[in-house]
C-alpha positions in Angstrom: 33.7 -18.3 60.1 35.8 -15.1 61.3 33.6 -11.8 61.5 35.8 -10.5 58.1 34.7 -13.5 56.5 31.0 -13.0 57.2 31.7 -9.3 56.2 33.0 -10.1 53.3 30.1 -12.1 52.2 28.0 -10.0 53.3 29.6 -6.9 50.7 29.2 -9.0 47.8 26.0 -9.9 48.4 24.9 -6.7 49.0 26.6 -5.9 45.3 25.4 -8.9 43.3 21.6 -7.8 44.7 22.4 -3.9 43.5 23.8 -5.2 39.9 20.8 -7.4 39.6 18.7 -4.4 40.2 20.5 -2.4 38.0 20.3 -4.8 35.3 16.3 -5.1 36.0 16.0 -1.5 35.9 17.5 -1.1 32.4 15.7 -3.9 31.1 12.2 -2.1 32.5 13.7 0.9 31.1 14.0 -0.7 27.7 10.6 -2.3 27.6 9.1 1.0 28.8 10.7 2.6 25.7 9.4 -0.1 23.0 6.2 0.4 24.6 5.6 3.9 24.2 7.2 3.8 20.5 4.9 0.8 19.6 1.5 2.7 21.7 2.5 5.9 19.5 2.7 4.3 16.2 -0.3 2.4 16.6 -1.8 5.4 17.4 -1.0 7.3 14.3 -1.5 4.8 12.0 -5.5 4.3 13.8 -5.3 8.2 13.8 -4.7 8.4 9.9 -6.7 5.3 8.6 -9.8 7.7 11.0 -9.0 10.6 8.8 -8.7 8.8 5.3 -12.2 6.6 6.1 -13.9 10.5 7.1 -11.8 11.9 3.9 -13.6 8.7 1.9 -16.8 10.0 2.9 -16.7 13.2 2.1 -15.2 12.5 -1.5 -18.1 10.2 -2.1 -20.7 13.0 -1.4 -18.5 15.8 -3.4 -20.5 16.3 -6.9 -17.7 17.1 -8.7 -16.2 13.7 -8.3 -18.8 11.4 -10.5 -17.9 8.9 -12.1 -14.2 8.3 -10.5 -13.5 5.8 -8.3 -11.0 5.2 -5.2 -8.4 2.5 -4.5 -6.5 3.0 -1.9 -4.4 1.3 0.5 -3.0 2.3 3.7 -0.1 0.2 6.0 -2.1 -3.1 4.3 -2.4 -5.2 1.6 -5.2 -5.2 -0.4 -6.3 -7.0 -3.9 -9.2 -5.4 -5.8 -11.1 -6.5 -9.0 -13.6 -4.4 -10.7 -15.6 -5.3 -13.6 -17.7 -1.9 -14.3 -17.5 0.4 -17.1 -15.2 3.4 -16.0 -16.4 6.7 -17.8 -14.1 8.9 -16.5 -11.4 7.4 -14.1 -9.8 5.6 -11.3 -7.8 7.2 -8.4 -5.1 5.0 -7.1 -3.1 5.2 -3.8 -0.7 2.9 -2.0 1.1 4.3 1.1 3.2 2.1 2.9 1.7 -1.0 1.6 1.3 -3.5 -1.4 -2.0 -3.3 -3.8 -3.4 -5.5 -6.7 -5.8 -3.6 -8.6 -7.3 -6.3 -11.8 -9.2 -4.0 -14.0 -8.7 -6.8 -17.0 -12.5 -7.1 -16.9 -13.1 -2.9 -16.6 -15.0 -1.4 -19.7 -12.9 1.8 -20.2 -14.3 4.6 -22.5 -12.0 6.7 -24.7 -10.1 9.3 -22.5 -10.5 7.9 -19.4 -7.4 8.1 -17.1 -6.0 6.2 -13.8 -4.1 8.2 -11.7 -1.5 6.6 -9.1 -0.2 7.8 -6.5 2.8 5.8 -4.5 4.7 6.4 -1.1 6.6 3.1 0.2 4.3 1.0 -2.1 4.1 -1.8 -4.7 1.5 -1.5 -7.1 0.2 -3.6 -9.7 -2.2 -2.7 -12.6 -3.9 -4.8 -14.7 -5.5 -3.3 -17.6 -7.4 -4.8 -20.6 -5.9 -6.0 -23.5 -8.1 -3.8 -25.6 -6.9 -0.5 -24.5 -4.1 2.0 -25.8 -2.2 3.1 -23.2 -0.5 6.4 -22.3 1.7 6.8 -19.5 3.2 10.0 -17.8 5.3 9.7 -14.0 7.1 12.4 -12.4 9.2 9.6 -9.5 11.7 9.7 -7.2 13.3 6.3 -6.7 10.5 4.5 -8.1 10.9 1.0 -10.2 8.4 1.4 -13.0 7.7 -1.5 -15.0 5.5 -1.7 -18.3 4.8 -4.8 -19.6 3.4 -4.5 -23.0 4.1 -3.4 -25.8 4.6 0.9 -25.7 5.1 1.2 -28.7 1.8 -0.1 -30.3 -1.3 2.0 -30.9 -4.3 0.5 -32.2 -6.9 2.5 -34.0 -10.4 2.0 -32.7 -9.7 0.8 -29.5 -9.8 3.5 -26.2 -6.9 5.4 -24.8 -6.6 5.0 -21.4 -3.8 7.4 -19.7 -2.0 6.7 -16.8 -0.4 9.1 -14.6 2.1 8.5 -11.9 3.4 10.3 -8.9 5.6 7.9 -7.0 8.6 7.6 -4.4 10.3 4.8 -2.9 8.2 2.4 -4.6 7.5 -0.3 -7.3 4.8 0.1 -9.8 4.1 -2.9 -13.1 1.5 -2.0 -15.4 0.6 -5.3 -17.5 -1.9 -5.7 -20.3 -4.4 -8.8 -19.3 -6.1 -10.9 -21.8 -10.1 -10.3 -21.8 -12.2 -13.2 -21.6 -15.9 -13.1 -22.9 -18.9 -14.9 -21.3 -19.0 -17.2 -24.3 -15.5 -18.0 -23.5 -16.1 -18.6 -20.1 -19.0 -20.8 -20.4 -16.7 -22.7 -23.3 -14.4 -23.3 -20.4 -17.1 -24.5 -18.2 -18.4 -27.0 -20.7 
């Protein structure tokens, strides 16, 4: 081979190897990026689910908040059933997540209230079928969906009122069917 040939190959060598870093750089540059936006999310989410769990425990020893009850649900999904007698209320939250609250086997008294509150969330409520409902939302973008009858009110039974404050989310209210201890032991039988 002639000196200009070896030259030659020699030049594009020399630019293959510097394209090939180049292209490794950019790619480190790109995985460097992801990694610090990943790093800094997980951060803030671990940063705000610190801050709700201390905000949790100070609600729990405020006086002024007997009797009500929390539900909330941060970047998760969460299912919860209670079966307790609620005197005064519920408090309800879904941020950025999806939440199943059954309250079908709840004893509510007359006047008690849930309130939800929704950011980036779907929420579904299941409430007794022995209980008058009254709902009230102020929402932006929020799918509300109520399935039972709104227009019945039975006398006798407790009015339970449901307030909403919502935005880009999805919240179904339904009426569940109540099934006694006789019924269930029926069933068993």
């Amino acid at each position: 081979m002639s000196k200009a040939k070896r030259a030659y190959k020699k030049e594009l060598k020399k630019k293959m190897n510097l394209k090939l870093k180049d292209r490794v750089k950019r790619k480190l540059k790109k995985f460097k990026l992801l990694f610090i936006i990943f790093t800094t999310l997980a951060s803030v989410i671990i940063a705000i689910k610190a801050v709700i769990a201390v905000l949790e425990k100070k609600r729990a020893k405020d006086p002024t908040r007997t009797g009500l009850k929390d539900i909330l649900a941060f970047f998760s999904s969460k299912s919860v059933t209670l079966a307790e007698d609620i005197n005064s209320g519920l408090m309800v939250g879904g941020y950025v997540s999806k939440l199943n609250v059954d309250l079908s086997q709840c004893e509510f008294k007359d006047y008690s209230f849930i309130a939800v509150k929704s950011v980036l969330s779907a929420i579904y409520i299941a409430v007794p079928e022995n209980v008058n409902i009254k709902f009230d939302s102020i929402n932006s973008f929020t799918y509300i969906k109520q399935e039972y009858d709104t227009d019945s009110f039975t006398e006798g039974n407790p009015t339970v009122y449901i307030a909403l404050k919502g935005a880009f989310s999805s919240v179904i209210v339904s009426k569940a069917a109540t099934v006694d201890e006789e019924e269930k032991e029926a069933a068993k039988e």
